[in-house]
Structures are given as structure tokens and as C-alpha cells.
C-alpha positions in Angstrom: -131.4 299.8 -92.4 -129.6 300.1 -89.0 -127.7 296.7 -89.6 -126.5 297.8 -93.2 -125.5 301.3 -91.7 -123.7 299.2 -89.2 -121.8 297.4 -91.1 -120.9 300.1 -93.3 -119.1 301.8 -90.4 -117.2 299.0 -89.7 -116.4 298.3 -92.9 -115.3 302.0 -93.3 -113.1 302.2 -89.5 -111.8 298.2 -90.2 -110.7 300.1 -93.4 -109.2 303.2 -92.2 -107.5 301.1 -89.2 -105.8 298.7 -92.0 -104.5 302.0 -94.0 -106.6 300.6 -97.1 -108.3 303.1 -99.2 -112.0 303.5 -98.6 -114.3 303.8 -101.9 -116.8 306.3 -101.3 -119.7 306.0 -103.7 -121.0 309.5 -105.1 -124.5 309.1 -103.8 -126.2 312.0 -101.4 -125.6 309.6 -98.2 -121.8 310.7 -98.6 -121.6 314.0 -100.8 -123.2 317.2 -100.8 -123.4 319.6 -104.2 -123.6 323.1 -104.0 -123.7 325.8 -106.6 -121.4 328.7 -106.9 -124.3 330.8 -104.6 -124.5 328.3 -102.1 -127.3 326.6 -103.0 -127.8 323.1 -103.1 -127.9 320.5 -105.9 -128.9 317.4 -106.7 -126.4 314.8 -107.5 -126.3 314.1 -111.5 -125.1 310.9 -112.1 -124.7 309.1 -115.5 -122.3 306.5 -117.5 -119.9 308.9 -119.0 -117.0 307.0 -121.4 -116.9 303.7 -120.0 -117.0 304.8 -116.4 -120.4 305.9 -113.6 -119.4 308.8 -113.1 -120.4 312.5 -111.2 -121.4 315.2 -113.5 -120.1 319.0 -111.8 -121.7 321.9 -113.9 -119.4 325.0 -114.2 -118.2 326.6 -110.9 -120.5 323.5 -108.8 -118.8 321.8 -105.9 -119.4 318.7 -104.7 -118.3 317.8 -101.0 -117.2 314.8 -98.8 -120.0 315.1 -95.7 -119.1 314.8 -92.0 -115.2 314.3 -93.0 -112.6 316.6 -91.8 -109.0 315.2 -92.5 -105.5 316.4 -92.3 -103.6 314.0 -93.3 -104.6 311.9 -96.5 -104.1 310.2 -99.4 -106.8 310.0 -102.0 -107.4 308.9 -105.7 -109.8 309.3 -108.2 -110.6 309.6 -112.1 -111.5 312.4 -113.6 -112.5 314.2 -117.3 -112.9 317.6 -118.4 -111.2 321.0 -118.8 -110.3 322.1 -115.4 -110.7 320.1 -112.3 -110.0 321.2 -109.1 -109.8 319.3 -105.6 -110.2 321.8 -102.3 -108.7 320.3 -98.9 -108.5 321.0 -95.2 -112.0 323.0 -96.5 -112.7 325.4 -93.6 -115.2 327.3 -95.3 -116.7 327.8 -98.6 -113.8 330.6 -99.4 -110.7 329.2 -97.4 -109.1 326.0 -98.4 -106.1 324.3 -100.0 -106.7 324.2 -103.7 -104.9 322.0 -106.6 -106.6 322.1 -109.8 -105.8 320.7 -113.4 -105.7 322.7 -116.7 -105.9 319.8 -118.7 -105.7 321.5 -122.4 -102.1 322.5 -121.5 -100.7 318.9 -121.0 -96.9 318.8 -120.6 -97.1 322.6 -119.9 -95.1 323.8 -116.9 -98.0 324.8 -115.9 -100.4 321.9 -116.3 -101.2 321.6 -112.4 -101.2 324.4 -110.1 -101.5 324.7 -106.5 -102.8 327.9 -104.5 -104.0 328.7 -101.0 -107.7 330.0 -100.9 -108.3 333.0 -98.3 -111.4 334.7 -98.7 -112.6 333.3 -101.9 -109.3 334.7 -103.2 -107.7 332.5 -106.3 -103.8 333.9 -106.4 -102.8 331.7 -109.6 -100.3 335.0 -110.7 -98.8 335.1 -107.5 -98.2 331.3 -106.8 -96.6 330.2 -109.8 -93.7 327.7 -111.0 -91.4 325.8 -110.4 -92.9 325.8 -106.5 -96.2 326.0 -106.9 -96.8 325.3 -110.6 -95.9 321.8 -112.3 -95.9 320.0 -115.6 -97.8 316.6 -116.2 -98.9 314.8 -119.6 -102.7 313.8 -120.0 -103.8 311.6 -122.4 -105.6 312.6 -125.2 -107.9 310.2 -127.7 -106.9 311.4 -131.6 -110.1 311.6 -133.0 -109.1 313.0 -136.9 -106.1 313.0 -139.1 -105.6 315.4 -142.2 -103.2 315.5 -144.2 -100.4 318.7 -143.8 -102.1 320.5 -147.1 -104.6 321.9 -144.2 -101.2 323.9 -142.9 -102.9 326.9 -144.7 -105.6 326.8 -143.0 -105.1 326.4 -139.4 -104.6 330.5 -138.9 -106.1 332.2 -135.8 -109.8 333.5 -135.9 -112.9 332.0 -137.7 -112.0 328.1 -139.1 -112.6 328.1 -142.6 -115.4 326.0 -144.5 -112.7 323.9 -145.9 -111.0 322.6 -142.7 -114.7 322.0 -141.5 -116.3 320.0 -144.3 -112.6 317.7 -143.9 -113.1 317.1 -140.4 -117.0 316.8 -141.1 -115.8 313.9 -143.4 -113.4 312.2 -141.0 -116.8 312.9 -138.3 -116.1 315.0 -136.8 -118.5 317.6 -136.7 -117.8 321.5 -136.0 -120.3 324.1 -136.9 -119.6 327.1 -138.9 -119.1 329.6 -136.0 -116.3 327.5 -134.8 -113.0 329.4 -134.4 -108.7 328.5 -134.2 -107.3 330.2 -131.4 -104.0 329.6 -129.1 -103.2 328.9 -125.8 -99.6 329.7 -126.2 -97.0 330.0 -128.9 -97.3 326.0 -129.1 -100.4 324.9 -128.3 -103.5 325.2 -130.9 -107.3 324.2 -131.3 -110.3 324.3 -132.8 -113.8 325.3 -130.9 -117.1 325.6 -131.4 -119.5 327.8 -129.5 -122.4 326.3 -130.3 -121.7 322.8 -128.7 -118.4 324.0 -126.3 -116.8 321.6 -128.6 -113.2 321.9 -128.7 -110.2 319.5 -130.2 -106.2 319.8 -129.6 -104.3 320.4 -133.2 -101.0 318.8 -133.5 -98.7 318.0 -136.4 -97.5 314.5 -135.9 -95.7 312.2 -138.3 -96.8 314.9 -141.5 -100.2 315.0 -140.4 -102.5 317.4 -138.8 -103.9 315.7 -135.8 -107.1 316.5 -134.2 -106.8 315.6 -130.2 -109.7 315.3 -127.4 -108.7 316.2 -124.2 -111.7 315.7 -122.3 -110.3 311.8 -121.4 -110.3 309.7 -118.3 -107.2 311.1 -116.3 -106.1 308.7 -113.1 -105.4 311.3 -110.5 -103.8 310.1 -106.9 -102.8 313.3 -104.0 -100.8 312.7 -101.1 -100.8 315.4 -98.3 -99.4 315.4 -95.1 -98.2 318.7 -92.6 -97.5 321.0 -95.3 -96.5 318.7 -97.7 -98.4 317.4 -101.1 -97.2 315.3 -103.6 -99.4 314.7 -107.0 -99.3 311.6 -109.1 -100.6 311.6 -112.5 -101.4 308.3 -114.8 -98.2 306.7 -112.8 -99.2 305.8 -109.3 -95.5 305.0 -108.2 -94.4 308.4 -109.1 -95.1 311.5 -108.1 -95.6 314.3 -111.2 -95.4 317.4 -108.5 -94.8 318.0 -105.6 -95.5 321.1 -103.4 -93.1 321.7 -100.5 -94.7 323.9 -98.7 -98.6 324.4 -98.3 -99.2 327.6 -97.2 -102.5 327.5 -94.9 -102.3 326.1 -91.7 -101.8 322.7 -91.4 -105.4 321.7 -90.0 -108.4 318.7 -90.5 -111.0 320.1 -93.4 -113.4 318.9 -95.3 -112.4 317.6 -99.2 -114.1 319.0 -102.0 -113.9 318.5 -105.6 -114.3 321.4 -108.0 -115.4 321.8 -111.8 -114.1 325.6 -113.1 -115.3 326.9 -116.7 -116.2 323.9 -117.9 -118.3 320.7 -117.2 -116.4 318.4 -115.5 -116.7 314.5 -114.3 -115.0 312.4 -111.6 -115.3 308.8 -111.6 -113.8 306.0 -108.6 -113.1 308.6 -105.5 -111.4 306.5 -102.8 -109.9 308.1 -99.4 -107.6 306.9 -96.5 -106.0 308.9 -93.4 -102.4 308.6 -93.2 -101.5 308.1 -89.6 -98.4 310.7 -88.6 -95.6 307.7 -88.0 -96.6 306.4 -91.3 -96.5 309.6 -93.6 -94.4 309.9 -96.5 -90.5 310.6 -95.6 -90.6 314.6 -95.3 -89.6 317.1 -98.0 -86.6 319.5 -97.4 -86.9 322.7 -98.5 -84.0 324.2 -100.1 -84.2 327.0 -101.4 -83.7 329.0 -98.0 -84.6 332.7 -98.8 -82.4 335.4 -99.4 -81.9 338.7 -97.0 -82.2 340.7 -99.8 -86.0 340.3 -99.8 -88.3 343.1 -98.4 -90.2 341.0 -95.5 -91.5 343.1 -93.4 -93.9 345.7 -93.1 -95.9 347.7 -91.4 -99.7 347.4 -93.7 -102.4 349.8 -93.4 -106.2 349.7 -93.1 -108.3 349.2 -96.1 -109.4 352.5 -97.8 -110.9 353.2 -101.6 -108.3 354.6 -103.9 -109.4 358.7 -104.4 -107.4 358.7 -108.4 -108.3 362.7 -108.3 -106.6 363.1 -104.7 -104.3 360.1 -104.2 -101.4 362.2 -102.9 -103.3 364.5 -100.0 -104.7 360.8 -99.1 -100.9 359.0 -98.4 -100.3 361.8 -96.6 -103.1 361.7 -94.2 -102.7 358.1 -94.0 -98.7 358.6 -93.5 -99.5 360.6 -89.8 -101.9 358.2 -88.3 -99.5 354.7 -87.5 -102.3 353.3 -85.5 -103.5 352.8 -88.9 -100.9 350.2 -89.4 -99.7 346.6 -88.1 -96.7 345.1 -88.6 -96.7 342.1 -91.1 -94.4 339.7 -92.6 -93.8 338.2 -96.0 -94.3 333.9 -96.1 -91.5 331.6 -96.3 -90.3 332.6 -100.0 -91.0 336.2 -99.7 -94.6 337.1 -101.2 -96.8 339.1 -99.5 -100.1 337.7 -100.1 -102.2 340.6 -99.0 -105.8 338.5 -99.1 -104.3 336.4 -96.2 -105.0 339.4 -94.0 -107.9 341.2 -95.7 -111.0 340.4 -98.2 -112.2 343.2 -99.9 -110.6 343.0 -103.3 -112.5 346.2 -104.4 -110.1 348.5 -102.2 -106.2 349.1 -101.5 -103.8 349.2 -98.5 -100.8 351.0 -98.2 -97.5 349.3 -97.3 -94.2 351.2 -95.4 -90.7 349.9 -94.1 -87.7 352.0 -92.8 -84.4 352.0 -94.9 -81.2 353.2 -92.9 -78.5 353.7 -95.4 -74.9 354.4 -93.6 -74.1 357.2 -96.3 -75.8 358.7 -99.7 -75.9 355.8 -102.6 -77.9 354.6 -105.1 -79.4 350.4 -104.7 -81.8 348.8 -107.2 -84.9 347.6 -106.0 -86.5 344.2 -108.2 -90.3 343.5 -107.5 -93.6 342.5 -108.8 -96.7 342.6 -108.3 -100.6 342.0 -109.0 -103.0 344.4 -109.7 -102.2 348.2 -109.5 -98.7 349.2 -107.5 -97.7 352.9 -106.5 -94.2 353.2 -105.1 -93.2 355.9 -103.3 -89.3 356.7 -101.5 -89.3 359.7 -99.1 -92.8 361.5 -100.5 -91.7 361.0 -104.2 -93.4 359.0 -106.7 -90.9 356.5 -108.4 -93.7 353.9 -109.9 -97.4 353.9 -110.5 -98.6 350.8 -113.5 -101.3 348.4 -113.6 -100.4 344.7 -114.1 -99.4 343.7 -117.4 -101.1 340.8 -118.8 -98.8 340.5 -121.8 -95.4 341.2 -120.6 -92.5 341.5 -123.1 -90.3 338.7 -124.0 -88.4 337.4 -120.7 -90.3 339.1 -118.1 -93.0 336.2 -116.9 -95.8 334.9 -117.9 -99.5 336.2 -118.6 -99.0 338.7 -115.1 -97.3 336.2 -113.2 -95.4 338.0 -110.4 -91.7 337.0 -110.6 -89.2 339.4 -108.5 -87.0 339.9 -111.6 -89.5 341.2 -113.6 -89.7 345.0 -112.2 -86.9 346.9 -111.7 -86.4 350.6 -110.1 -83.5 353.2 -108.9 -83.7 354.1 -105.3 -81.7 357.3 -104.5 -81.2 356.5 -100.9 -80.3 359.6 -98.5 -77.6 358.6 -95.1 -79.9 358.0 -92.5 -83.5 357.0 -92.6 -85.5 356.5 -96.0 -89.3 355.5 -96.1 -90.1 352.7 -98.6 -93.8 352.9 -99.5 -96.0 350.3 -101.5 -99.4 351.2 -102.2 -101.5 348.3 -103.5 -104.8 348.2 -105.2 -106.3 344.7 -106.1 -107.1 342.7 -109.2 -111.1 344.0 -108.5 -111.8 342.6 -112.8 -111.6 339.0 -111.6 -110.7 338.8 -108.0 -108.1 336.8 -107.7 -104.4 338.4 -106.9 -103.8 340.9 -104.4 -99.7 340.7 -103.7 -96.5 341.4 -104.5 -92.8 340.2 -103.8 -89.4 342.7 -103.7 -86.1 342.6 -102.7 -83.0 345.0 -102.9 -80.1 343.8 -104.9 -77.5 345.1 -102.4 -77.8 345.3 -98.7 -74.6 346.1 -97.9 -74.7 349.6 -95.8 -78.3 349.0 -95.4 -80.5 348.1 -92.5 -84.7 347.7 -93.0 -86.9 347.9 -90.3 -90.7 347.5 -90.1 
């Protein structure tokens, strides 16, 4: 046992010194499963569609032991709904996290990268074109019927017709299987009883019946703060992420099944070495000084609805209450970076000095519950919108354009106020972004 252990090791350093990627088997020697509580799991492994694969139950990670990298490249295959790889894994609730959402193939928002602080997942406030990106995945047709089935591919319960035709072609649904719609484009067919599920798409005058749940070839490329994601084409990157927003420090790998059962297949690893990392991304889009960066951020506290106001204004006269933050690189303030109680809200100031009495618009957005405040008076209090109207985002995605207020600046000093509650329903945004359309006569101070 010592000798095969031995040459194991030098199998896996000859490898790592030659910059060849290094197969790691999924057996409990090199991975570790754990449950969405922390508990461990056995490893399930099985032949799943051609390949040996690992099986990852909803919300189960499975972990690369005794490995922390920083700088990698990595590639594996993998099938289900919505995988997820975690990197630079300091904890189980602080990590880099890319993940797929596989029924929305060539979607601009098919893959999606966020930052993980405190067990936060910010999807709404990290969204495209930086952080967001579109891919195809295959998909195995399974049925064809023919475009007289139009009629009956209407949201809600699937009708006995459509499901003795696909029954037919064999394709079996049951009869509490429903049509629903991930967007205006994209429909499908599911069945509760067996988490079934098919892709509908008219192709060529027929109504085609799609499976998602297909071998995807996934390879991920990170380096500093730097990522670049190929899909299906291994010469050419489908996304790439400019700017990874935790620290840039060795972690362990994860991968990560979400919702759904998912399985990964072939997982091979190498360290890229500094001098040989991929040539470095420019980042372009330098950021405006319109945008509202800093601020001074309370303590926690628990919103009082009855007697909100007589609670700013006890907050307002103690400033040791406060610290000064600032905004990232592109202007969002991400407010789980600094705290991780997503049950409670924090109160956010900065000082405007206009140079005479005027009038400047302020754009913003946010995620989960925002009061706004100029000078004592209440110019804003909404919840997040998950269905905005036409042209203002997407399903609560915080875009700066998408809010827009009047404030009535006095000459002299004028206190900006943001009070922020979290998303407490699913735990996962706590931010917003703003900036003021004209800053000419204006100076903002923390």
C-alpha cells in the first residue's frame, strides 16, 4: 500500500510539474461529500448515460481533500439542472461560485458567476453582461409531434391529449404533469411525480420534445481575478469574468448540485504556474464619478415598522455607530461582504455639498427592501420587485437605471440616507448600486 501511495504522488507532482492535467478519480481517498447541514455522505457512484459518474443529491457538495489552489485550470463533465463549481473554498459559506442553469441554454443568462460571503448567493445583484453569460448545451430530442398539438401547449395542467401522444412516441408523463415557462421563449413539460421534465421547441413544423439533462463538457480557467469558462469548445472561451471579486487566495474546489440531482463525470485538475497564466484581461469599462461609492454604514439593528422614524433618528446622533465603506470596482455595494445576518437592516449615509439650491436625479437599485431618506424626509420606501415592468431588468435584478428619484438639494450640506433591509425570504441579496446623473456643482463625502 505504501509503494502504490508512493507512486501515486509522483505520478501526481511529475504531473503538476509537466503542467498536464491530473485525473482525480471520485473515490473517498480524494473527495469528501457533505450535506447541506454539514454532515457527511457517502460517495454514490454509478454508470449514468455512457459515463461512471458521481451522483450529488439536491443542495450536497462534494469536495477536493487536502487541495487548496489559486491558480487553476480544470475540466470535467457534467449532467443535470443546475451545477455549480465553488473555488478558493475558504469555508463552507465563503467562496468563488460559477454555476450552470442548464434549462436556459443560449440564455444570456445560462452561466452565472457570484462571490459567496456568509452563505450569501447575490444572483440579483451580480448579473450580465459582467457577471452573467450565455452558452448553448446540448439537448437529446427525445419526441416529435406534429404542430396540431399548438393548442395544447397552454400554461398550467398538460392535457390528456398531449400525454397519451407523447405516451405513444414513449415518452411517459403522468397525469399531474404541468406546462409552465421559464421566460417568454422558453417552455416545458414536467411531471411532479418522477421530477421529469422535457424542453418544448417548434422546429422545422414540429413540436419537439428536448432533454436537457445531457453530458455537458465543462473546462474553467482562473487565475488572479480572472476566470474564463469554456463550454463544449475547449479552444474557446464561452465567458469570461474580468473581475472575481473575493480575494485572490489558494481554496479548496468544490462542486455543487442546486435543486436538482446532479452528476459529474472525468474531473481532471492542474495548477497554472504565475509566468505561464493566460495573457491578462483588461478591464474596460472604468467606472463613472457619478456613482455613489462611499459611505459611512451602520450597525445591524431589527427594522421597528411601527416606529421606524424615532429609530433613524436615534441611530442618526450616535456616528460611532458607523464606519466608512466603499462600493467594489463597478459600484455595488454588496452589503453581506461586511455583515451576515440577512434577517436585519443597516442604515447607509453620505454628505452632499451642492454650491447653490437645484434639483439632480438620483438612479439606483436595489435588493430587498430600500428607504431613502434626503435631509429627514422620506423620498422612497418599496420592496424589491420580482416582476418589473417592461424595460426595467430582469426577475429583481439590480440594474442602476432601473430606479429613478428627484432630489431637492439645499446650497450647502445635504444628508443622503439609504436604509436597507435584506432579502430574509431566500437569503441571498443584500445590496444596492446608485449614482447621480449630474455632478456638476456637487461634491459627496463619506
Amino acid at each position: 500500500m505504501l509503494s502504490i501511495c508512493f507512486v501515486q504522488l509522483c505520478y501526481a507532482q511529475e504531473n503538476k510539474n509537466n503542467g498536464k492535467s491530473l485525473l482525480v478519480p471520485f473515490t473517498e481517498d480524494n473527495w469528501s461529500v457533505a450535506n447541506v447541514d454539514g454532515s457527511a455522505s457517502e460517495i454514490n457512484i454509478l454508470e449514468y448515460k455512457g459515463r461512471k459518474a458521481i451522483l450529488l443529491e439536491p443542495s450536497q457538495k462534494v469536495y477536493l481533500k487536502d487541495q487548496k489552489i489559486k491558480n487553476f485550470q480544470l475540466e470535467f463533465y457534467v449532467n443535470g439542472q443546475y451545477p455549480g463549481l465553488g473555488f478558493r473554498v475558504q469555508d463552507d459559506i465563503n467562496y468563488e461560485y460559477l454555476y450552470l442553469r442548464v434549462p436556459m441554454s443560449n440564455k444570456e443568462d445560462a452561466l452565472q458567476y457570484v462571490p459567496v460571503y456568509s452563505g450569501s448567493l447575490p444572483w440579483q445583484l451580480y448579473n450580465y453582461p459582467e457577471y452573467e453569460g450565455n452558452a448553448i448545451f446540448p439537448r437529446e430530442q427525445v419526441a416529435t409531434l406534429p404542430s396540431s398539438f399548438e393548442s395544447d401547449l397552454t400554461k398550467g395542467k398538460a392535457s390528456k391529449k398531449l400525454i397519451y401522444a407523447l405516451a405513444d412516441k414513449g415518452v411517459s408523463f403522468s397525469e399531474e404533469s404541468i406546462l409552465d415557462f421559464a421566460d417568454a421563449t422558453t417552455q416545458y413539460i414536467y411531471d411532479p411525480q418522477n421530477k421529469n421534465a422535457l424542453i418544448i421547441e417548434k422546429i422545422n413544423q414540429e413540436i419537439a420534445f428536448s432533454d436537457y439533462r445531457t453530458w455537458i463538457h465543462i473546462k474553467v480557467k482562473v487565475w488572479d481575478n480572472k476566470m474564463q469558462v469554456y463550454v463544449g469548445d475547449m479552444s474557446t472561451p464561452t465567458f469570461t469574468v474580468a473581475d472575481l471579486k473575493r480575494n485572490a487566495e489558494k481554496g479548496l474546489i468544490s462542486l455543487i448540485s442546486d435543486f436538482d440531482q446532479v452528476y459529474f463525470s472525468d474531473f481532471s485538475i492542474k495548477e497554472i504556474k504565475p509566468s505561464k497564466a493566460p495573457e491578462q484581461l483588461e478591464n474596460e469599462n472604468l467606472l463613472s464619478s457619478q456613482y455613489l461609492t462611499k459611505w459611512k454604514m451602520s450597525e445591524m439593528f431589527t427594522k421597528d415598522s411601527i416606529n421606524f422614524i424615532s429609530q433613524i433618528d436615534s441611530l442618526l446622533v450616535n456616528d460611532s455607530k458607523f464606519k466608512p465603506i466603499e462600493a467594489d470596482v463597478d459600484g455595488l455595494i454588496n452589503i453581506s461582504r461586511f455583515y451576515d445576518d440577512m434577517t436585519k437592516t443597516v442604515a447607509l449615509k453620505c454628505t452632499i455639498t451642492s454650491d447653490t439650491t437645484k434639483t439632480v436625479n438620483l438612479n439606483f437599485d436595489y435588493a430587498d427592501s430600500l428607504v431613502i431618506q434626503l435631509n429627514s424626509k422620506t423620498l422612497f420606501d418599496k420592496g424589491m420587485n420580482f416582476q418589473p415592468p417592461i424595460g426595467k431588468g430582469k426577475e429583481g435584478r439590480v440594474f442602476v437605471e432601473d430606479e429613478r428619484i428627484e432630489l431637492e438639494l439645499r446650497k450647502g450640506t445635504n444628508e443622503l440616507l439609504f436604509l436597507l433591509s435584506a432579502d430574509n425570504r431566500q437569503k441571498f441579496n443584500w445590496g444596492f448600486i446608485a449614482k447621480i446623473k449630474s455632478l456638476k456643482g456637487l461634491s459627496i463625502e463619506q
